[in-house]
Biopython code that builds the backbone (N, CA, C, O; Angstrom):
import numpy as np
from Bio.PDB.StructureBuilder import StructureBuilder

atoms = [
    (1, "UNK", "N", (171.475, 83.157, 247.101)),
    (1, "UNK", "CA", (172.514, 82.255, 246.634)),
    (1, "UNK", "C", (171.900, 81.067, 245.884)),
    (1, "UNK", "O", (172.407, 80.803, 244.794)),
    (2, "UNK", "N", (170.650, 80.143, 246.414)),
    (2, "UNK", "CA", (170.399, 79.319, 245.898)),
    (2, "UNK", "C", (169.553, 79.842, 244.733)),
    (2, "UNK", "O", (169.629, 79.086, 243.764)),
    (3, "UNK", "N", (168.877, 80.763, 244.566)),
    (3, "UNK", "CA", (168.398, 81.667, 243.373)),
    (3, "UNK", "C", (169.098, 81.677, 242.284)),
    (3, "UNK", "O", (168.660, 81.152, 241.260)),
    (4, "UNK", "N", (170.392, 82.323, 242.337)),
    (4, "UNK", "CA", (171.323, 82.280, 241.395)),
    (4, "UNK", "C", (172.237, 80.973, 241.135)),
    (4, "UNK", "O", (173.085, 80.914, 240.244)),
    (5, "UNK", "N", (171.961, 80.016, 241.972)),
    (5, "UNK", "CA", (172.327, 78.479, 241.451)),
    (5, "UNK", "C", (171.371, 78.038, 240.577)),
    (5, "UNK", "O", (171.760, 77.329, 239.650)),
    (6, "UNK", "N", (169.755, 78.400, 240.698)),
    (6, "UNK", "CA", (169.109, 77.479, 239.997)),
    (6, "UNK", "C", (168.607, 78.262, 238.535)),
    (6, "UNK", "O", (168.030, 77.768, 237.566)),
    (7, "UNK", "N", (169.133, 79.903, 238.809)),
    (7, "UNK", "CA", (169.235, 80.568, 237.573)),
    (7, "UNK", "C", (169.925, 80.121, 236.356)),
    (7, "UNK", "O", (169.588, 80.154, 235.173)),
    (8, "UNK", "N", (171.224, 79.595, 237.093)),
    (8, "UNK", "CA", (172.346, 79.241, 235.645)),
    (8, "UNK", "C", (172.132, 77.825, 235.546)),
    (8, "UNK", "O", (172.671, 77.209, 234.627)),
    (9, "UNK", "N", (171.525, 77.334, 236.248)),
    (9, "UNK", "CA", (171.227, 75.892, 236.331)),
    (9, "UNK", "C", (169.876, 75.888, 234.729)),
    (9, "UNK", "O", (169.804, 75.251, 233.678)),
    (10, "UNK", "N", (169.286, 76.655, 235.198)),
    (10, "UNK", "CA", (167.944, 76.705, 233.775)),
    (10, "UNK", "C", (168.561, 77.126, 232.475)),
    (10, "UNK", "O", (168.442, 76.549, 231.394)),
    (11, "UNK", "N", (169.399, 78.476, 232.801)),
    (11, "UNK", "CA", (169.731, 78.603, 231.966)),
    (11, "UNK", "C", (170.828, 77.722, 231.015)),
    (11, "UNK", "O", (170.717, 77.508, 229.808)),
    (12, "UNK", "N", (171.731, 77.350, 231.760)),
    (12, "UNK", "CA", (172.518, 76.156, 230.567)),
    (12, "UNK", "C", (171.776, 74.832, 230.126)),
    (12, "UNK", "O", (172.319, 74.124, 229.278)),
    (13, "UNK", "N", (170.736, 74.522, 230.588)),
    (13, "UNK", "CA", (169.868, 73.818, 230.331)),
    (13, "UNK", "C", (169.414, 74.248, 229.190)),
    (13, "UNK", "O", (169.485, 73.504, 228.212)),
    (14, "UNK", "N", (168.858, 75.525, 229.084)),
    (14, "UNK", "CA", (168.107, 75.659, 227.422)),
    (14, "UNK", "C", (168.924, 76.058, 226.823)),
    (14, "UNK", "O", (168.287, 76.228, 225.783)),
    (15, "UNK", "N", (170.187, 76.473, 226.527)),
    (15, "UNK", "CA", (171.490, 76.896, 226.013)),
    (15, "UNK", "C", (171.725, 75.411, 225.253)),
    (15, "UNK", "O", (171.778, 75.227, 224.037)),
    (16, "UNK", "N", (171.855, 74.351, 226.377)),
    (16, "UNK", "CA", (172.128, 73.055, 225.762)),
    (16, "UNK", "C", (171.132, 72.384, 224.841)),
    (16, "UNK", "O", (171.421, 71.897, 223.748)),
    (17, "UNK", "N", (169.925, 72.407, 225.395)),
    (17, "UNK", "CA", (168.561, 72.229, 223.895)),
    (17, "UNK", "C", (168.990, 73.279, 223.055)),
    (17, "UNK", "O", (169.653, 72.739, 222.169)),
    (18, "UNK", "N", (168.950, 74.745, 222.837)),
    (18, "UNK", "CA", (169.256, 75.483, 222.032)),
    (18, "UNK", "C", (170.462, 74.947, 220.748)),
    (18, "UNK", "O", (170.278, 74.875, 219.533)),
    (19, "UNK", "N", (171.387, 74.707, 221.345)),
    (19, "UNK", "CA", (172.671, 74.006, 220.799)),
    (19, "UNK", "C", (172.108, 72.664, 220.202)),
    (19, "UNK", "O", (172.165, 72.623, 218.973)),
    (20, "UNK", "N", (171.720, 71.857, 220.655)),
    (20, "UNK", "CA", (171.064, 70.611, 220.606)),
    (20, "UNK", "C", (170.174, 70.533, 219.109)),
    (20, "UNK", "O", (170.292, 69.589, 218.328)),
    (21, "UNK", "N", (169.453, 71.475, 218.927)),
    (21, "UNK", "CA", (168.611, 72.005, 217.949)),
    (21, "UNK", "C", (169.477, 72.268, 216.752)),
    (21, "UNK", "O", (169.377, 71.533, 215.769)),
    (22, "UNK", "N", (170.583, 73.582, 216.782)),
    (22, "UNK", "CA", (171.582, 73.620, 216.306)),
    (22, "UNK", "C", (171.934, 72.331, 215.121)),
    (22, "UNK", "O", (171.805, 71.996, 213.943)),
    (23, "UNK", "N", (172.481, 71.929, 216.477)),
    (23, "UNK", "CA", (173.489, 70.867, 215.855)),
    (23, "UNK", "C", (172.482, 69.780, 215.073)),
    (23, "UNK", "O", (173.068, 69.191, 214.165)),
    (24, "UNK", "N", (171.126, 69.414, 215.245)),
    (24, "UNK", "CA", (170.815, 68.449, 214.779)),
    (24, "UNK", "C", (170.536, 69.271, 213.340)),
    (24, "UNK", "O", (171.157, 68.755, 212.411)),
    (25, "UNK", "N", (169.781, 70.374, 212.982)),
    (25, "UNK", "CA", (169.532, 71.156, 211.692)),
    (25, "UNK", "C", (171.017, 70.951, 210.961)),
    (25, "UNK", "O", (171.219, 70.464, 209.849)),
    (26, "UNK", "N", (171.781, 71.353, 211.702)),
    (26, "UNK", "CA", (173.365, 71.373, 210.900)),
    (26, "UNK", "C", (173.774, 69.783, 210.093)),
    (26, "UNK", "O", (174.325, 69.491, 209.032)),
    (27, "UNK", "N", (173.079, 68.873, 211.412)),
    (27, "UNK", "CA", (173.531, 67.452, 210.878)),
    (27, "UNK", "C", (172.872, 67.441, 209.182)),
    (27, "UNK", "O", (173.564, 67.356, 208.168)),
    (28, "UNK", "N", (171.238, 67.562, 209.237)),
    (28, "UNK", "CA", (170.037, 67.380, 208.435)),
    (28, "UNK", "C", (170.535, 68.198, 206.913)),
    (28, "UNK", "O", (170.339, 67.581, 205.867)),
    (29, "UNK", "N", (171.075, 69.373, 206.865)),
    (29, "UNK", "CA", (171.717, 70.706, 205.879)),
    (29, "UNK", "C", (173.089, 69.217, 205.400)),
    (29, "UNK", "O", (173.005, 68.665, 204.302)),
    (30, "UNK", "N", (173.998, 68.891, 206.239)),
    (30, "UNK", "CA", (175.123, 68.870, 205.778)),
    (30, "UNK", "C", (174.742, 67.436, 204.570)),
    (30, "UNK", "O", (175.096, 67.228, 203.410)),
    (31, "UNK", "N", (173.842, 66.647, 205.571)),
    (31, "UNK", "CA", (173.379, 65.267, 204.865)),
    (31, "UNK", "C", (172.753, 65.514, 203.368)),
    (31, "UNK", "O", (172.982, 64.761, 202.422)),
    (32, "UNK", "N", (171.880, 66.752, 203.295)),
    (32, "UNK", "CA", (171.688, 67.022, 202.007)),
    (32, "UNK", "C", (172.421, 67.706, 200.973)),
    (32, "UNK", "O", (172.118, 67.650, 199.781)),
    (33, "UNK", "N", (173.495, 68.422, 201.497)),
    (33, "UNK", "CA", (174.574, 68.983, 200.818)),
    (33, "UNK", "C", (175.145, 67.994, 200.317)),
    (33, "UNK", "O", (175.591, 68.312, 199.215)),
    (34, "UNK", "N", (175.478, 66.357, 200.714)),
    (34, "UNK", "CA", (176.664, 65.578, 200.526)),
    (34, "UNK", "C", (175.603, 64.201, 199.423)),
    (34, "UNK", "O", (175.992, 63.313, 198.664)),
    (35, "UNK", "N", (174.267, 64.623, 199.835)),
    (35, "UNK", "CA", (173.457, 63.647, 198.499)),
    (35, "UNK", "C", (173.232, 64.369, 197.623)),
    (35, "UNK", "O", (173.110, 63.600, 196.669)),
    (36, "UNK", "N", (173.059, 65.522, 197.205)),
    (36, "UNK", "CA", (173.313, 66.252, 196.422)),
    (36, "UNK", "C", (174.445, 66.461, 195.493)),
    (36, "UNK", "O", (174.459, 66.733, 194.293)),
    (37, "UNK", "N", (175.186, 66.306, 196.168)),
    (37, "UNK", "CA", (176.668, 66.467, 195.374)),
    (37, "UNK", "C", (176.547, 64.568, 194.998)),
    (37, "UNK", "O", (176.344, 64.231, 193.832)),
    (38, "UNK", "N", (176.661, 63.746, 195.842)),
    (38, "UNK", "CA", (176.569, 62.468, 194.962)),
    (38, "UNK", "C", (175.871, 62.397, 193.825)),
    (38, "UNK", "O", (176.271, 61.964, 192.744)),
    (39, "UNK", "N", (174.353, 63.023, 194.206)),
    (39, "UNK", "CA", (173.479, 62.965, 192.890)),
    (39, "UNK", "C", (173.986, 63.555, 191.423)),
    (39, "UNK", "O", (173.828, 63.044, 190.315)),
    (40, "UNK", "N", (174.650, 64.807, 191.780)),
    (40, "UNK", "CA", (175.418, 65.845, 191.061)),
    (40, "UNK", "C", (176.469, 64.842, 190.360)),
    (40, "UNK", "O", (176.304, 64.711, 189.148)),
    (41, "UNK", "N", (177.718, 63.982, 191.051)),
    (41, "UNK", "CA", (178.431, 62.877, 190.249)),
    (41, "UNK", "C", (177.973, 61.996, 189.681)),
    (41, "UNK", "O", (178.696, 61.302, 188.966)),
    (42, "UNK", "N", (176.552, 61.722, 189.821)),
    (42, "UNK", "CA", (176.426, 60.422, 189.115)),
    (42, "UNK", "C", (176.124, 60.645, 187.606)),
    (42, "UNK", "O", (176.359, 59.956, 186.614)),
    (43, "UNK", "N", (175.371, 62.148, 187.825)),
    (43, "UNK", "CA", (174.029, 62.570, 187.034)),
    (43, "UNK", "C", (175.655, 62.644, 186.194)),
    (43, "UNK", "O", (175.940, 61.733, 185.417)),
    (44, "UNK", "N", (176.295, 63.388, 186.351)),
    (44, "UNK", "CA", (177.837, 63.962, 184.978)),
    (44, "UNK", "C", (178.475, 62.581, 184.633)),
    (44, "UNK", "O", (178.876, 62.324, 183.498)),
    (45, "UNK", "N", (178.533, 61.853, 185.504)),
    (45, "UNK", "CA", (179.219, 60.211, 185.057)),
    (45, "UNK", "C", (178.139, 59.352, 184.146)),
    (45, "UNK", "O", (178.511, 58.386, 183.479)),
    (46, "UNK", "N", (177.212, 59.653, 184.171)),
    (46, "UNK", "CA", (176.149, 58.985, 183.476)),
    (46, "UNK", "C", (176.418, 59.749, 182.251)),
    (46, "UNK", "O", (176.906, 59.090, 181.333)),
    (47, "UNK", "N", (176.249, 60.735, 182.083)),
    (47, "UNK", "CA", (176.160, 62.249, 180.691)),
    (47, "UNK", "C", (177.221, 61.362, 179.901)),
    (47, "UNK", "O", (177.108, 60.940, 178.750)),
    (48, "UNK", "N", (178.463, 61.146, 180.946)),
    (48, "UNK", "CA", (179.388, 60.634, 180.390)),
    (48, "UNK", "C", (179.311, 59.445, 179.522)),
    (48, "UNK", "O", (179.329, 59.568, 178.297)),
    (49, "UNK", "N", (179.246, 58.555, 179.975)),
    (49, "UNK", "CA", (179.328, 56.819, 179.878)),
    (49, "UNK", "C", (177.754, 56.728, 180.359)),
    (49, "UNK", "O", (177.251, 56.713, 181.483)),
    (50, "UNK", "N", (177.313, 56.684, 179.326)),
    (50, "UNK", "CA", (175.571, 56.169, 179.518)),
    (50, "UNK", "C", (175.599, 54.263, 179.839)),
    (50, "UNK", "O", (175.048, 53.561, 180.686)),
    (51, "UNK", "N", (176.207, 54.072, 179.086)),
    (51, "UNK", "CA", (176.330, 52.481, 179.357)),
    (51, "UNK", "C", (176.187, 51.967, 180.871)),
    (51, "UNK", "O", (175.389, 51.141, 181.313)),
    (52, "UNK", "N", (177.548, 52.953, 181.781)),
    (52, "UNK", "CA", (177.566, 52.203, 182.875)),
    (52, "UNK", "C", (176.359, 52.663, 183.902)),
    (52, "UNK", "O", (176.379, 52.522, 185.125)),
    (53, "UNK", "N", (175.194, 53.305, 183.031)),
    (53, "UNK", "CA", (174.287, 54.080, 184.263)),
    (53, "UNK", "C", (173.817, 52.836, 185.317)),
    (53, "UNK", "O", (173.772, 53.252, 186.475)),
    (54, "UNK", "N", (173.443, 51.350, 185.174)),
    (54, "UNK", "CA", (172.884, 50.820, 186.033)),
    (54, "UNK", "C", (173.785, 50.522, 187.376)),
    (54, "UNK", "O", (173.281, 50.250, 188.466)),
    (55, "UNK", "N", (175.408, 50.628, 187.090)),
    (55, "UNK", "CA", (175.890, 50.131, 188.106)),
    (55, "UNK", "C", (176.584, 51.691, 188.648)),
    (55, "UNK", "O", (177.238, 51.757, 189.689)),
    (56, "UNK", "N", (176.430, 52.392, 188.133)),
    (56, "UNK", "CA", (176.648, 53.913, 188.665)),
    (56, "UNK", "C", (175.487, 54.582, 190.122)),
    (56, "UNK", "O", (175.351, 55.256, 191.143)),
    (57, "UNK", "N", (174.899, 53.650, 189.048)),
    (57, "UNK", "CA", (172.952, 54.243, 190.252)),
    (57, "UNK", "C", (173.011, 53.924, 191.281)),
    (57, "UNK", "O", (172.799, 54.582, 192.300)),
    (58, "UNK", "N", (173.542, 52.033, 191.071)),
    (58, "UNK", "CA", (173.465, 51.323, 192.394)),
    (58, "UNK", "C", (174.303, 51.815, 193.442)),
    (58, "UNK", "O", (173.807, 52.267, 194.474)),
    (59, "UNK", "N", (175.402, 51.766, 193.273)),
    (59, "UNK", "CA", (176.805, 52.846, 193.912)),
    (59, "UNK", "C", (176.201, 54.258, 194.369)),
    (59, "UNK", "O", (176.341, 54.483, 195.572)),
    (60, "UNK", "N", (175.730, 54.979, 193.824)),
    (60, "UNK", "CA", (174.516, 55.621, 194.053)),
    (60, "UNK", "C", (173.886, 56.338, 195.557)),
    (60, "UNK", "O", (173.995, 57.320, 196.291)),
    (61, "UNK", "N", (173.197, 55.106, 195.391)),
    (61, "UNK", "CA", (171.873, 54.998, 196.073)),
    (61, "UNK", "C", (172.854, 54.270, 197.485)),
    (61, "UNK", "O", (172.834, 54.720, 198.631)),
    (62, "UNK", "N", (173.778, 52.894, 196.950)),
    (62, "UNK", "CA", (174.815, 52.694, 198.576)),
    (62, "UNK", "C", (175.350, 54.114, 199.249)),
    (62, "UNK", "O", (174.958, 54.216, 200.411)),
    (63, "UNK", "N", (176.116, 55.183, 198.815)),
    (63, "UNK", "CA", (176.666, 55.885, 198.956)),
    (63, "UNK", "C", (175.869, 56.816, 199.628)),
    (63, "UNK", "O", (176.512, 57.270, 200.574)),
    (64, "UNK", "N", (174.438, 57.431, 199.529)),
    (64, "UNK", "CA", (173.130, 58.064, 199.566)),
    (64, "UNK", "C", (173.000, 57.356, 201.050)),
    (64, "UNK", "O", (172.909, 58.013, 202.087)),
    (65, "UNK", "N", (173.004, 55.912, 200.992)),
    (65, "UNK", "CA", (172.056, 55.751, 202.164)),
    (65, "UNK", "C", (173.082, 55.520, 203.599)),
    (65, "UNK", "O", (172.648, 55.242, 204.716)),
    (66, "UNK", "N", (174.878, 55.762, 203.147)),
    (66, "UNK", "CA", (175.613, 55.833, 204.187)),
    (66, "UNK", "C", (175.764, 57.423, 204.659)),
    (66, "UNK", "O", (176.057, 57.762, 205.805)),
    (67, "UNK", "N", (175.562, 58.132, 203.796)),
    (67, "UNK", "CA", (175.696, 59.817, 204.082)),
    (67, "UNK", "C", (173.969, 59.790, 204.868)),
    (67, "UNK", "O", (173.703, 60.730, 205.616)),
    (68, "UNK", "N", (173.065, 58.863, 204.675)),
    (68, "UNK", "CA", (171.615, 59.324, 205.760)),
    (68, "UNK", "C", (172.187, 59.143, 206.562)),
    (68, "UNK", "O", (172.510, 60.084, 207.287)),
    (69, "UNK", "N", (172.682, 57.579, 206.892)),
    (69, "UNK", "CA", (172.731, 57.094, 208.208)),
    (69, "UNK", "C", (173.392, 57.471, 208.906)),
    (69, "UNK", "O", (173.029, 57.165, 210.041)),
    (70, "UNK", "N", (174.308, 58.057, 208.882)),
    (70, "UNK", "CA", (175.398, 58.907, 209.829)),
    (70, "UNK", "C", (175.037, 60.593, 210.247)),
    (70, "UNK", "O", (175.689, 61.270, 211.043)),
    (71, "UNK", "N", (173.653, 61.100, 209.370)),
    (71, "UNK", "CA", (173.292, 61.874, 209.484)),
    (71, "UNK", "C", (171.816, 61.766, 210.260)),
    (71, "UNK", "O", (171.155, 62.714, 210.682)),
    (72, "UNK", "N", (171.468, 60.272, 210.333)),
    (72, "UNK", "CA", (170.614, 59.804, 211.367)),
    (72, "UNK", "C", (170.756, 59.792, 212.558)),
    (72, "UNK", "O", (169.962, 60.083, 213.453)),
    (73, "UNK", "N", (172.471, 59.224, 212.611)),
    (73, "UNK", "CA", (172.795, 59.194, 214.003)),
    (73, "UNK", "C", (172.668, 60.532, 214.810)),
    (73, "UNK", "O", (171.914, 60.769, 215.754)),
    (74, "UNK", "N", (173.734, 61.477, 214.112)),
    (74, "UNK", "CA", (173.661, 62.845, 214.594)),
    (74, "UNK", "C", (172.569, 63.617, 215.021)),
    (74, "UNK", "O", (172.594, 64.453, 215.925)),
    (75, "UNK", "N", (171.416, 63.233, 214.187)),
    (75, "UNK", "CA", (170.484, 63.787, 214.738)),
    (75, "UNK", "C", (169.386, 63.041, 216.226)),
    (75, "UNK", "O", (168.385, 63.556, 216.724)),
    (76, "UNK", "N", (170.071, 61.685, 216.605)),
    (76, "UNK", "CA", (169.363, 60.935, 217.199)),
    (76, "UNK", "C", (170.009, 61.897, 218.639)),
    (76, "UNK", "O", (169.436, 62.552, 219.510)),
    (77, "UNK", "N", (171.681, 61.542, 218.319)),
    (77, "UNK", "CA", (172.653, 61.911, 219.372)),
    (77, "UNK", "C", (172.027, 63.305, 219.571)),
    (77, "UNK", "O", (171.641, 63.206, 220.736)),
    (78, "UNK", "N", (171.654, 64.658, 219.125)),
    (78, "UNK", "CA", (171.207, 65.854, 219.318)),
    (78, "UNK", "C", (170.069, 65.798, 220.488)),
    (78, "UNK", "O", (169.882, 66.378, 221.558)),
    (79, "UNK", "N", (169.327, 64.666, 219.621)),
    (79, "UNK", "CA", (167.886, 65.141, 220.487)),
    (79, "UNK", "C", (167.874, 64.179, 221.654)),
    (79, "UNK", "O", (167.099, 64.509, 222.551)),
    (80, "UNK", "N", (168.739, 62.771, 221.896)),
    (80, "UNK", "CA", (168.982, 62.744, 222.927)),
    (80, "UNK", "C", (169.886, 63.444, 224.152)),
    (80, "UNK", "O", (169.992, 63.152, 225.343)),
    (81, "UNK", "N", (170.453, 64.435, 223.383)),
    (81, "UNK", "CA", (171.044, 66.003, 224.593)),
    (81, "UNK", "C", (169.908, 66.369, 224.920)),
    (81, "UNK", "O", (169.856, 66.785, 226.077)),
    (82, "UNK", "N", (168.757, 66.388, 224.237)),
    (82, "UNK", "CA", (167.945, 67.311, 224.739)),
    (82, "UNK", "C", (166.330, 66.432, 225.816)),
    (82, "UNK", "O", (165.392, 66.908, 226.456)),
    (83, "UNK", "N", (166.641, 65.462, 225.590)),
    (83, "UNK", "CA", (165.662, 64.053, 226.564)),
    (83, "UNK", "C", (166.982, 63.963, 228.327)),
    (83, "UNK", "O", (166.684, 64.077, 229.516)),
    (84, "UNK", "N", (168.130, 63.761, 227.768)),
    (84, "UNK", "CA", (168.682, 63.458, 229.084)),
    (84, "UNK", "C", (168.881, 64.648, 229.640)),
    (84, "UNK", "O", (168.554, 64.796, 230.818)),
    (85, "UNK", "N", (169.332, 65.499, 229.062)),
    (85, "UNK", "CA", (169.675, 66.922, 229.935)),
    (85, "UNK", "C", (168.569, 67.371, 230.796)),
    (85, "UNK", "O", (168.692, 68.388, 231.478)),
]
sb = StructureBuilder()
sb.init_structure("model")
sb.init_model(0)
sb.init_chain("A")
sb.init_seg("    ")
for serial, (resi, resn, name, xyz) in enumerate(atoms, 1):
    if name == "N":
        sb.init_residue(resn, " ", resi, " ")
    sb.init_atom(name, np.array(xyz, "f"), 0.0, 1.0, " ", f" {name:<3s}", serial, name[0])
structure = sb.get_structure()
């Protein structure tokens, strides 16, 4: 009995790092999918209106570094599933 308590006990343990792992790669993929595509608008808005490239960039690079940081968090939140668990 206590065998098979500490069986599923291990096992959802690495199920939850497993997942944990998961989810932080997923965070890291989605963060570059979404600067990419910013980079992708700026680069065609610039093609466009060359003039406004300096204040296009700056907008930019703000926009860039709120899609890291939320993709920082996610990955902090992941790998602390996998420190407390």
């Amino acid at each position: 009995m206590i065998s098979m308590f500490l069986l599923q006990t291990v096992a959802s343990a690495a199920l939850g790092k497993a997942f944990a792992g998961i989810g932080a790669a997923i965070a890291a993929l989605a963060a570059a999918i979404g600067i990419g595509k910013i980079g992708q608008a700026t680069m065609e808005s610039i093609a466009r209106q060359p003039e406004s490239a300096g204040n296009l960039r700056s907008s930019m690079i703000v926009a860039a570094g709120m899609v890291e940081g939320a993709a920082l968090f996610a990955i902090i939140v992941c790998l602390l599933a996998v420190v407390i668990k």
